[in-house]
C-alpha positions as a LaTeX table, in Angstrom:
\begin{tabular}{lrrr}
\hline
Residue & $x$ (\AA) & $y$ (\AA) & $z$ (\AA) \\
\hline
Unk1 & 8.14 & $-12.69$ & $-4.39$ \\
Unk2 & 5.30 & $-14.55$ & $-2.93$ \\
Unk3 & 4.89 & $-14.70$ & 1.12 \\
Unk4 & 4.45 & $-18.66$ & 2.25 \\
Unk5 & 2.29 & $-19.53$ & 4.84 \\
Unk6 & 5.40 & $-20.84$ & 7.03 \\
Unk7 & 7.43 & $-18.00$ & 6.79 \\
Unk8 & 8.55 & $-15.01$ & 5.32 \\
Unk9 & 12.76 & $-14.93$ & 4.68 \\
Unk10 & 14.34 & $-12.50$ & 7.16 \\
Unk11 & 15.11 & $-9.95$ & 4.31 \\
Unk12 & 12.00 & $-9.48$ & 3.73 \\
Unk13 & 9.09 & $-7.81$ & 5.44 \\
Unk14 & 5.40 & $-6.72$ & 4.64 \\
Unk15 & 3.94 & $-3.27$ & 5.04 \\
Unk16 & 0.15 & $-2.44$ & 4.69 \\
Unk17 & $-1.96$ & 0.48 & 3.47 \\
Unk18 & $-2.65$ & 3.28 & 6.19 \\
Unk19 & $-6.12$ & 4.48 & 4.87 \\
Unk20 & $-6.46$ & 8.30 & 5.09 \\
Unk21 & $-9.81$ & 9.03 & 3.65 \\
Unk22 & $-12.98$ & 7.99 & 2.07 \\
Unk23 & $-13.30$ & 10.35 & $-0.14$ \\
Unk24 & $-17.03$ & 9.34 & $-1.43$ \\
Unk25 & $-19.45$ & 6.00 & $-1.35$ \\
Unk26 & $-16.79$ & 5.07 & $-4.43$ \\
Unk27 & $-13.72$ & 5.93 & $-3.58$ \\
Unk28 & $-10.81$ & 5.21 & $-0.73$ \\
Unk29 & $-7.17$ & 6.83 & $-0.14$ \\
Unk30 & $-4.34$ & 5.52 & 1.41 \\
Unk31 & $-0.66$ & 5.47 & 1.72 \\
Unk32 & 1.34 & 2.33 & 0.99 \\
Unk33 & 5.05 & 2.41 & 1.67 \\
Unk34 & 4.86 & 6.30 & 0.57 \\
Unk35 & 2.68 & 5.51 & $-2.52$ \\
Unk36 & $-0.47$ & 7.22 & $-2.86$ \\
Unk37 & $-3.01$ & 4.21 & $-3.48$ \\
Unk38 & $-7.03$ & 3.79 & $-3.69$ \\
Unk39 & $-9.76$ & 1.50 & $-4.27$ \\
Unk40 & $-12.27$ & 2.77 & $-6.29$ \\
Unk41 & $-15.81$ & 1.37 & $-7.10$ \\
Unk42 & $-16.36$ & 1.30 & $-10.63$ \\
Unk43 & $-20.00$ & $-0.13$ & $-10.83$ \\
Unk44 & $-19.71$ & $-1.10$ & $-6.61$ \\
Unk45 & $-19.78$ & 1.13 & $-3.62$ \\
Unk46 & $-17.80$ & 1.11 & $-0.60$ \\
Unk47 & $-19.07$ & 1.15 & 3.01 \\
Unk48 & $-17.05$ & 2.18 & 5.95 \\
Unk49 & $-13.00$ & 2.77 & 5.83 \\
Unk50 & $-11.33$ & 2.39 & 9.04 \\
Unk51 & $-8.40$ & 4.55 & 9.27 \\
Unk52 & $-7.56$ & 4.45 & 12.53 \\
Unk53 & $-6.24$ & 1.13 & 13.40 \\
Unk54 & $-9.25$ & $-0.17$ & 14.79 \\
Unk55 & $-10.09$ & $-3.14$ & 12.83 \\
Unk56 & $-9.15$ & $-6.22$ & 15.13 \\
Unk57 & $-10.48$ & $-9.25$ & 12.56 \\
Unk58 & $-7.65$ & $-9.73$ & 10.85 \\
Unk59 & $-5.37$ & $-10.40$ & 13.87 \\
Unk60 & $-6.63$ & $-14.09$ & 14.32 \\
Unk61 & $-4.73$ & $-17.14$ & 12.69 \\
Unk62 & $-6.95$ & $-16.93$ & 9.51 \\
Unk63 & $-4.67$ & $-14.33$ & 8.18 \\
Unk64 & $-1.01$ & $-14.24$ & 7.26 \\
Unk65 & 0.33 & $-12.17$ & 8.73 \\
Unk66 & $-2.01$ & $-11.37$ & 11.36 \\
Unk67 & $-2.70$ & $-7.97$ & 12.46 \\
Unk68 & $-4.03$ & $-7.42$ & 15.61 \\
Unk69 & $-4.70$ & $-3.52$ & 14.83 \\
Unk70 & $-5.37$ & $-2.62$ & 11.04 \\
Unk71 & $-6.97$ & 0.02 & 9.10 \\
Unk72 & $-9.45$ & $-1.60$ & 6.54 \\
Unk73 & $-12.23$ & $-0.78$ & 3.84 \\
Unk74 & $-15.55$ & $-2.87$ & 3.63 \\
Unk75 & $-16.77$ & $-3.54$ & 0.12 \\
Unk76 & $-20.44$ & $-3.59$ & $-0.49$ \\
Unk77 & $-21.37$ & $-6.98$ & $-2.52$ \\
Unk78 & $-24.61$ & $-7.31$ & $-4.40$ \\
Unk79 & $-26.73$ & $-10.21$ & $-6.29$ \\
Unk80 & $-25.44$ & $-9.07$ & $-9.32$ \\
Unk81 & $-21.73$ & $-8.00$ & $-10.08$ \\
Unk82 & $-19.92$ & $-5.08$ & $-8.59$ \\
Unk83 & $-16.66$ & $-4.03$ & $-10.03$ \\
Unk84 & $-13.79$ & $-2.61$ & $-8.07$ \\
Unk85 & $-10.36$ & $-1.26$ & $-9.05$ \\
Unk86 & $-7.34$ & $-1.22$ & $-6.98$ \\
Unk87 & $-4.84$ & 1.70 & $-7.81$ \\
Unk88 & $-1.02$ & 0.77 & $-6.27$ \\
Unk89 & 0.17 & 3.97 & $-7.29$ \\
Unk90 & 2.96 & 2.66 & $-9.37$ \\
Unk91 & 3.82 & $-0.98$ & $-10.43$ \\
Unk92 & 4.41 & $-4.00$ & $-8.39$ \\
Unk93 & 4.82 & $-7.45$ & $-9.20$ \\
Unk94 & 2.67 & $-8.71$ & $-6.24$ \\
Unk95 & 0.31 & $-8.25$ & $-3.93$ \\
Unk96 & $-1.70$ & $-9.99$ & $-0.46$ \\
Unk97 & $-4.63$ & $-8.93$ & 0.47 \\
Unk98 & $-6.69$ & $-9.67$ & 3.09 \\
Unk99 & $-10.48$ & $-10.79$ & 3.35 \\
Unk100 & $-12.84$ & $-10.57$ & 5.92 \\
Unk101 & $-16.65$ & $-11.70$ & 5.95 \\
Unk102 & $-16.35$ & $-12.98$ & 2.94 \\
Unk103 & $-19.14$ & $-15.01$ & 1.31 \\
Unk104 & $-19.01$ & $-13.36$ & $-2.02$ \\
Unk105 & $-17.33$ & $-14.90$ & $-5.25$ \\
Unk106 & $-14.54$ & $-12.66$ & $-5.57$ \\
Unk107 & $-13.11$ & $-12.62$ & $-9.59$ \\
Unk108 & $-10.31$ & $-11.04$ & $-10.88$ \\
Unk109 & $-9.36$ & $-9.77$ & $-14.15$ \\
Unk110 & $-7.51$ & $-12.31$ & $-16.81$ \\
Unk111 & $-4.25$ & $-12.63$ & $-16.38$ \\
Unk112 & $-4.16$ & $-13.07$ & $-12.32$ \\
Unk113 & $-2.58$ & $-15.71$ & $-10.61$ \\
Unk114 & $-4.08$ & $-16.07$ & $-7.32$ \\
Unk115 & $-2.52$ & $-18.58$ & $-4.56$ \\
Unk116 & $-4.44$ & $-18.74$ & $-1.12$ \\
Unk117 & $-2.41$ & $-18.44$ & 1.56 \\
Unk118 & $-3.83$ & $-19.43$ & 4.56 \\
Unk119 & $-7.89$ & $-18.81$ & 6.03 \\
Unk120 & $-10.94$ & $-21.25$ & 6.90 \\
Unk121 & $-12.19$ & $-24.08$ & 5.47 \\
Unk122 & $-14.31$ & $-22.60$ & 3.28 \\
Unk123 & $-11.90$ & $-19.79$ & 2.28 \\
Unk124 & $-11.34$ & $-21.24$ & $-1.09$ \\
Unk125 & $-9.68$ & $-20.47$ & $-4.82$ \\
Unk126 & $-11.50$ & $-22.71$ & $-7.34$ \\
Unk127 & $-9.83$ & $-21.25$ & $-9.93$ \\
Unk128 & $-6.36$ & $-18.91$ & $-10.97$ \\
Unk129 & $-8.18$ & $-15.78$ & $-10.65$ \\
Unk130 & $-11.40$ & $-16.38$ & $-8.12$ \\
Unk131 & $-11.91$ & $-16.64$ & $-4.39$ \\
Unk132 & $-15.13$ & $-17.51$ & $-2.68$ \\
Unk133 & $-15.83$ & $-17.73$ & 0.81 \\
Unk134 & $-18.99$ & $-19.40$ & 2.80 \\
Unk135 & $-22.04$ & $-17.74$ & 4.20 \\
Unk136 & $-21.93$ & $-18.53$ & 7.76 \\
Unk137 & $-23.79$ & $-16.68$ & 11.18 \\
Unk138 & $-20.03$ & $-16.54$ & 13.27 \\
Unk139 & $-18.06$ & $-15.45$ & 14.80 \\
Unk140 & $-16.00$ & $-14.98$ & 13.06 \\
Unk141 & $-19.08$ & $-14.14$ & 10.36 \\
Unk142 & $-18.71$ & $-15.66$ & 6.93 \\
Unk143 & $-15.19$ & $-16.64$ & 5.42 \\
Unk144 & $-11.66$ & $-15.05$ & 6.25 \\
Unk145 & $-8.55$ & $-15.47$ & 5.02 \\
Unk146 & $-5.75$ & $-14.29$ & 2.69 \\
Unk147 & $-4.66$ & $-14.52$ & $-0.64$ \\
Unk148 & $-1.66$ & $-13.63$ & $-3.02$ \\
Unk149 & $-2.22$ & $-11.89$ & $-6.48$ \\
Unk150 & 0.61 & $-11.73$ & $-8.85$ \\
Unk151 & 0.55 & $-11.49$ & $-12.64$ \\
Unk152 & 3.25 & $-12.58$ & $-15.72$ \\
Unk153 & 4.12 & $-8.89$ & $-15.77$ \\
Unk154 & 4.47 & $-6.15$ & $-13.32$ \\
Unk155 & 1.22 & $-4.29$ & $-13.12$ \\
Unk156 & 0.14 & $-0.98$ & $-11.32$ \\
Unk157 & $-3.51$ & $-1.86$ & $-10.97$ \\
Unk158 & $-6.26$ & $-4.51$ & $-11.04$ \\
Unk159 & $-9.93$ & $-5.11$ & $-11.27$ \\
Unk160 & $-12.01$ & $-7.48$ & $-9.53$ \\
Unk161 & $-15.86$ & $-8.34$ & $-9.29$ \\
Unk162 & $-17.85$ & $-9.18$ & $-6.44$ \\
Unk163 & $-20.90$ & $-11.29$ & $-6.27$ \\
Unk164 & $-22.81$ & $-12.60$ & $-3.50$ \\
Unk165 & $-23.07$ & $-16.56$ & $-3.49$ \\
Unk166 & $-25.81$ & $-17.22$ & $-1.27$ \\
Unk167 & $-29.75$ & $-16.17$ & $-1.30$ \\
Unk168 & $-29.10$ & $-12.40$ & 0.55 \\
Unk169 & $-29.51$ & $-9.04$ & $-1.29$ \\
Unk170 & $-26.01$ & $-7.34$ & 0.09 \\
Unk171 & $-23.00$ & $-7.69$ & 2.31 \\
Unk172 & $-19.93$ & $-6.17$ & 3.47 \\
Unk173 & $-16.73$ & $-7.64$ & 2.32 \\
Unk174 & $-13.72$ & $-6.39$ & 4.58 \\
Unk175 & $-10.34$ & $-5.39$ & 2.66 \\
Unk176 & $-6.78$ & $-4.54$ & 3.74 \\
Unk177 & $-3.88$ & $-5.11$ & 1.31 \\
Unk178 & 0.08 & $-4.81$ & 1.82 \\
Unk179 & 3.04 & $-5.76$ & $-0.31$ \\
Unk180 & 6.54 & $-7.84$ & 0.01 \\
Unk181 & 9.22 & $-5.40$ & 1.12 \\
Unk182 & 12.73 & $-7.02$ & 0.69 \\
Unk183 & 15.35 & $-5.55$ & 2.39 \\
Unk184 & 19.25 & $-5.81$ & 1.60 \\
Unk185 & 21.35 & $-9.02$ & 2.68 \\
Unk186 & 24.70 & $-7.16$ & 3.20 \\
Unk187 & 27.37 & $-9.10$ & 2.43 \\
Unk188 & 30.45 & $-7.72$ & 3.40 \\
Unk189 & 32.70 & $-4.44$ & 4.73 \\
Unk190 & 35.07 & $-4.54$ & 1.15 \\
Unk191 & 36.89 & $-1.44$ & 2.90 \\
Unk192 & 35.99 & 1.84 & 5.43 \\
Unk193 & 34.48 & 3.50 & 2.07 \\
Unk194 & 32.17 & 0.41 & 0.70 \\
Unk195 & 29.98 & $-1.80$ & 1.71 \\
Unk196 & 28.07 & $-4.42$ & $-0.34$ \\
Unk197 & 25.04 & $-7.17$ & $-0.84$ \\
Unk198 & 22.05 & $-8.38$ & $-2.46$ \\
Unk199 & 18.87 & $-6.77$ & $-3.19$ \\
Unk200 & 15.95 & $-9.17$ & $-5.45$ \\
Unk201 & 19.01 & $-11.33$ & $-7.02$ \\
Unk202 & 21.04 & $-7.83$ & $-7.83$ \\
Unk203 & 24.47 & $-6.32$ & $-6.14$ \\
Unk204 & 23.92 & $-3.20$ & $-4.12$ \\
Unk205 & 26.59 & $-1.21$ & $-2.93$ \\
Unk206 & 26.83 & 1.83 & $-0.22$ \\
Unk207 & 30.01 & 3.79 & $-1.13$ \\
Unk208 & 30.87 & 6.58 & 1.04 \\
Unk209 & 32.77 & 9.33 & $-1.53$ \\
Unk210 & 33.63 & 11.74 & 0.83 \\
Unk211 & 32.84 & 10.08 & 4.11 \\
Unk212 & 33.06 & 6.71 & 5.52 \\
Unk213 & 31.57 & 3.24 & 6.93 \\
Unk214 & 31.21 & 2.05 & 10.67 \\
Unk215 & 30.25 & $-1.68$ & 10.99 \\
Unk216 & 28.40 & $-3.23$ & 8.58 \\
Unk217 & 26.51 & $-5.92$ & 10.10 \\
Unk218 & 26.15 & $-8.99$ & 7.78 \\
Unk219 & 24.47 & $-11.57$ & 10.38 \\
Unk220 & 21.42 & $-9.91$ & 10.79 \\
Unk221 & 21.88 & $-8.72$ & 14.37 \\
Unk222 & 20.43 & $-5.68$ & 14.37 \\
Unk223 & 17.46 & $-5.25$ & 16.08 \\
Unk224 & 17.13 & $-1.57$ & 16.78 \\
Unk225 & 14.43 & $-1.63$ & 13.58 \\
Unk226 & 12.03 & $-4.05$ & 15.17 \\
Unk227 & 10.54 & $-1.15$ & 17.07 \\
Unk228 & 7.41 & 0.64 & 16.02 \\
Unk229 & 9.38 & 3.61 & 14.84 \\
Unk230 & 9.91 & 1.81 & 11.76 \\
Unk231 & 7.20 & 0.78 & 9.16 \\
Unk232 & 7.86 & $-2.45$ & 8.24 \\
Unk233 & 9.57 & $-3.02$ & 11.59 \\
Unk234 & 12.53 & $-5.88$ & 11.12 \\
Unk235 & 13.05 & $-7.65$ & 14.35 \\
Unk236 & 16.62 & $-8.56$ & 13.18 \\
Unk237 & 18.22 & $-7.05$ & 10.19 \\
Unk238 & 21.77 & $-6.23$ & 8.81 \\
Unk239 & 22.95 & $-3.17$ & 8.55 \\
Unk240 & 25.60 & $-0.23$ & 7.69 \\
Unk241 & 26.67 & 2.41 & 10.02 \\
Unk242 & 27.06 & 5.62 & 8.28 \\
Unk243 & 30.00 & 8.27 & 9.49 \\
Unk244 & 28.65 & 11.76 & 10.05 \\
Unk245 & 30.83 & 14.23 & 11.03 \\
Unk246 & 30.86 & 18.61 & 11.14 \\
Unk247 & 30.96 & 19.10 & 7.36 \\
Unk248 & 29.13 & 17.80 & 4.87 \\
Unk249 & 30.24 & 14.02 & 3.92 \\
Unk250 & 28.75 & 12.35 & 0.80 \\
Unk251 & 27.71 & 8.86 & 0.10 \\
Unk252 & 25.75 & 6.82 & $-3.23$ \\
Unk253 & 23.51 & 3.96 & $-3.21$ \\
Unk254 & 23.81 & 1.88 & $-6.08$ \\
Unk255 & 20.57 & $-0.39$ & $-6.35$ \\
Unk256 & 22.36 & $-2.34$ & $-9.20$ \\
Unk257 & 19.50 & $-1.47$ & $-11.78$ \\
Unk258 & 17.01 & 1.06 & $-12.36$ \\
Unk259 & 14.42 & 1.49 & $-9.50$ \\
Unk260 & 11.29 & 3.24 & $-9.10$ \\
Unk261 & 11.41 & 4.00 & $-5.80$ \\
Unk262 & 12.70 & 2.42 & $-2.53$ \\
Unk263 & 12.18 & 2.69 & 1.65 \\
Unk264 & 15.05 & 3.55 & 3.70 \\
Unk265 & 15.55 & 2.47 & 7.90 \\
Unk266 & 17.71 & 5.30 & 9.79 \\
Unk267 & 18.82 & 4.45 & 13.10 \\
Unk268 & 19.87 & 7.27 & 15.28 \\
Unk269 & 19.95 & 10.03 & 13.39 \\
Unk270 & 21.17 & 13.04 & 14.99 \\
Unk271 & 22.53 & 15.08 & 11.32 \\
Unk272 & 20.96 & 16.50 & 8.29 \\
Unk273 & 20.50 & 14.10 & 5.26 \\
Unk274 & 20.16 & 16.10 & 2.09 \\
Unk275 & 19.85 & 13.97 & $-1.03$ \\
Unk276 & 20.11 & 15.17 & $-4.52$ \\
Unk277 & 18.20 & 17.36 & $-6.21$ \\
Unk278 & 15.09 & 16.09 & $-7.69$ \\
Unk279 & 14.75 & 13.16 & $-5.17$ \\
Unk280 & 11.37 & 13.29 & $-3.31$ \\
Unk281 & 11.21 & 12.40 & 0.49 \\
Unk282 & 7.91 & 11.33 & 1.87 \\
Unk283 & 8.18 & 9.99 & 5.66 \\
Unk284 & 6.35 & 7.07 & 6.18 \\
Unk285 & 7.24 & 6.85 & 10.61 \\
Unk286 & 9.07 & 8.10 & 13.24 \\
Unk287 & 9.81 & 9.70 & 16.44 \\
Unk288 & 8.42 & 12.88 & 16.72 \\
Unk289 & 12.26 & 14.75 & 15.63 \\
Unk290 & 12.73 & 12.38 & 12.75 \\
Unk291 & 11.23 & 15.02 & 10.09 \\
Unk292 & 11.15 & 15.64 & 6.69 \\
Unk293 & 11.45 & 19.63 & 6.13 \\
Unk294 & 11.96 & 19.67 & 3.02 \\
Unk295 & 11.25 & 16.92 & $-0.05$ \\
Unk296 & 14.98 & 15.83 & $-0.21$ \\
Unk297 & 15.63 & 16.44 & 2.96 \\
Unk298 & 15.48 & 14.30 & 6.51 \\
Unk299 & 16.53 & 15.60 & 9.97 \\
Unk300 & 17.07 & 13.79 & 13.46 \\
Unk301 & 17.52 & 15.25 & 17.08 \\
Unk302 & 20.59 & 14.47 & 19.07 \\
Unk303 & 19.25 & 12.57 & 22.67 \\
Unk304 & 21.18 & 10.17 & 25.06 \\
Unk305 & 17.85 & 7.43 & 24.37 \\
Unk306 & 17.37 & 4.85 & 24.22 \\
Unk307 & 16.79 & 5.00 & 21.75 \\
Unk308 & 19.12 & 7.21 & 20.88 \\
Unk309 & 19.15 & 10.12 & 18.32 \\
Unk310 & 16.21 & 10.08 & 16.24 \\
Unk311 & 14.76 & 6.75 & 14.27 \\
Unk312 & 12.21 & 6.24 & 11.54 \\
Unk313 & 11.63 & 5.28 & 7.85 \\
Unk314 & 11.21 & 7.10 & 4.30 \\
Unk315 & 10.28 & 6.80 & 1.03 \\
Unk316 & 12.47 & 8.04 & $-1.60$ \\
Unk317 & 11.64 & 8.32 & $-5.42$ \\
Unk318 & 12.21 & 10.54 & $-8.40$ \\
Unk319 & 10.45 & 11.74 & $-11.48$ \\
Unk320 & 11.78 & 8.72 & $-13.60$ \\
Unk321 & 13.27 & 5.58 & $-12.05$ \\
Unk322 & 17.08 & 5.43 & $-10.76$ \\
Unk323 & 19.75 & 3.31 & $-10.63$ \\
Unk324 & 21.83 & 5.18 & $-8.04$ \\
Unk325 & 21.37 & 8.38 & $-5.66$ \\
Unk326 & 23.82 & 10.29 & $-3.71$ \\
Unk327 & 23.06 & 12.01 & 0.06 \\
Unk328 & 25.02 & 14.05 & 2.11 \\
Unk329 & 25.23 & 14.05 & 5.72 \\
Unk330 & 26.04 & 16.96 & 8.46 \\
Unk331 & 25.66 & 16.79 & 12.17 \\
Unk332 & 23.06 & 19.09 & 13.48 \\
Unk333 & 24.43 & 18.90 & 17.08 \\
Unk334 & 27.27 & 20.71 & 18.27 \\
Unk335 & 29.74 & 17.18 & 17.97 \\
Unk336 & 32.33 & 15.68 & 16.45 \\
Unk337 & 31.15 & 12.52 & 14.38 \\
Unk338 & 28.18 & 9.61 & 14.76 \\
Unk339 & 26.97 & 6.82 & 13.70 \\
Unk340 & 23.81 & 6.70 & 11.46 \\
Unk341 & 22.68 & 3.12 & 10.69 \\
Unk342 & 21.73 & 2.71 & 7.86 \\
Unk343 & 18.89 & $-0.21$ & 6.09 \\
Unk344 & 16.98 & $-0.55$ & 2.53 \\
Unk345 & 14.77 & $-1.96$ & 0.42 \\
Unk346 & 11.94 & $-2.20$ & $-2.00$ \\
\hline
\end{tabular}
């Protein structure tokens, strides 16, 4: 679902890469939402990868959204063409990316529809699958902005060429690239044992089989995931509170069709949450008790807060995709019964 440059709808969100390594003058790693991703250059070569939030550029208007802190990798652009390959680590239907310093003709492989989304003047897309941008001395230097790249089909990679479009011999062309979270509209509270709502056109439900529901808000008044725990923080969401009590109680997600993978908000947690077997838990942020000890596993620390409990997001995924996936929950804490709150998307 492609991002406008007025808004984004409230169920949705957008999360960008965190860039862990350059692992050679080729090649780039980074986490996405808890996928594994890279840029790679094929015939190009990459210059320096920020990946520790210090790339400012991309926080001015130019960009949508606008980061103020990013991680980032520079592209190195030549006279002649250099390829580069972007790996998502498993297939999306979209993608924004933004560009920085740009006065290069960037050109994708057939097949790509790109839209521009917002940038400079001379941030431009002359055609469905190129973007050029404008030598100029700056600041900011050359041409920044941001586009959207989708394709008729979902796709888990893509190739692009670079080539400089103005009488130099090489430049740096800063990247950073994210993708369209949308999290669940909930509906309504059918009973203390189900809740349910909409999730990319389908019915989702939360059904608690041994345990049972709190409030389910369906106004989006909950703001307790706009904080930087979360990654992609949601200044106002909906949500569904989760009974935890002394022994174990069970609950299923059902994400109305098979799914790949999805991200999970949880909102003071203070129990054990132990999926089923062969799920794979990667955490993506948190408080420093919101851990992961084991890969279907999540823990949270009981504390008076605020915030209270422990708070943070995962990534959950299997071998093959799922349609549904059970947990159980257990207090950790020497209580009687909490609250977790519960939000999800993909």
């Amino acid at each position: 679902m492609m991002a406008t440059e007025q808004q984004v709808r409230a169920t949705e969100a957008q999360v960008f890469v965190d860039w862990t390594s350059r692992d050679s003058d080729q090649k780039a790693t980074g986490k996405l939402g808890g996928r594994t991703v890279t840029v790679t250059g094929l015939t190009g070569t990459l210059g320096a990868v920020d990946i520790n939030g210090e790339h400012t550029e991309f926080g001015t208007t130019l960009y949508t959204p606008q980061l103020p802190t990013s991680d980032s990798v520079e592209l190195r652009s030549r006279k002649d063409d250099t390829e580069f390959k972007i790996d998502f680590g498993a297939k999306v239907q979209d993608a924004i990316l933004h560009l920085g310093s740009l006065a290069s003709t960037m050109t994708f492989e057939a097949g790509t529809t790109i839209t521009r989304i917002s940038g400079d003047a001379d941030f431009k897309v002359p055609q469905n699958n190129t973007v050029t941008g404008k030598f100029k001395e700056g600041p900011p230097t050359d041409s920044n902005g941001t586009i959207h790249i989708s394709k008729s089909d979902p796709f888990s990679s893509i190739t692009f060429k670079l080539r400089l479009n103005y009488d130099g011999t090489e430049e740096g062309v800063y990247l950073q690239f994210g993708r369209t979270v949308e999290f669940v509209d909930w509906t309504s509270r059918d009973n203390d044992r189900k809740a349910t709502g909409k999730l990319g056109g389908r019915t989702v439900t939360v059904t608690g089989l041994t345990g049972t529901l709190g409030a389910v808000d369906i106004n989006g008044e909950h703001t307790e995931f706009g904080t930087t725990l979360y990654t992609p923080q949601l200044p106002t969401s909906d949500s569904v509170e989760l009974r935890s009590r002394k022994d174990d109680t069970e609950f299923k997600i059902d994400f109305g069709a098979k799914v790949q993978d999805a991200i999970l908000h949880l909102g003071s947690l203070a129990s054990t949450m132990t999926f089923e077997a062969g799920t794979t838990i990667t955490r993506i942020s948190g408080d420093a008790d919101f851990k992961v000890p084991q890969n279907n596993t999540v823990t949270g620390k009981f504390k008076e807060g605020p915030p209270t409990d422990s708070n943070g997001t995962i990534h959950i995924s299997k071998s093959e995709p799922f349609r549904s996936i059970t947990f159980k929950l257990k207090l950790n804490y020497d209580g009687t019964e909490e609250g977790v709150y519960l939000q999800f998307g993909r």
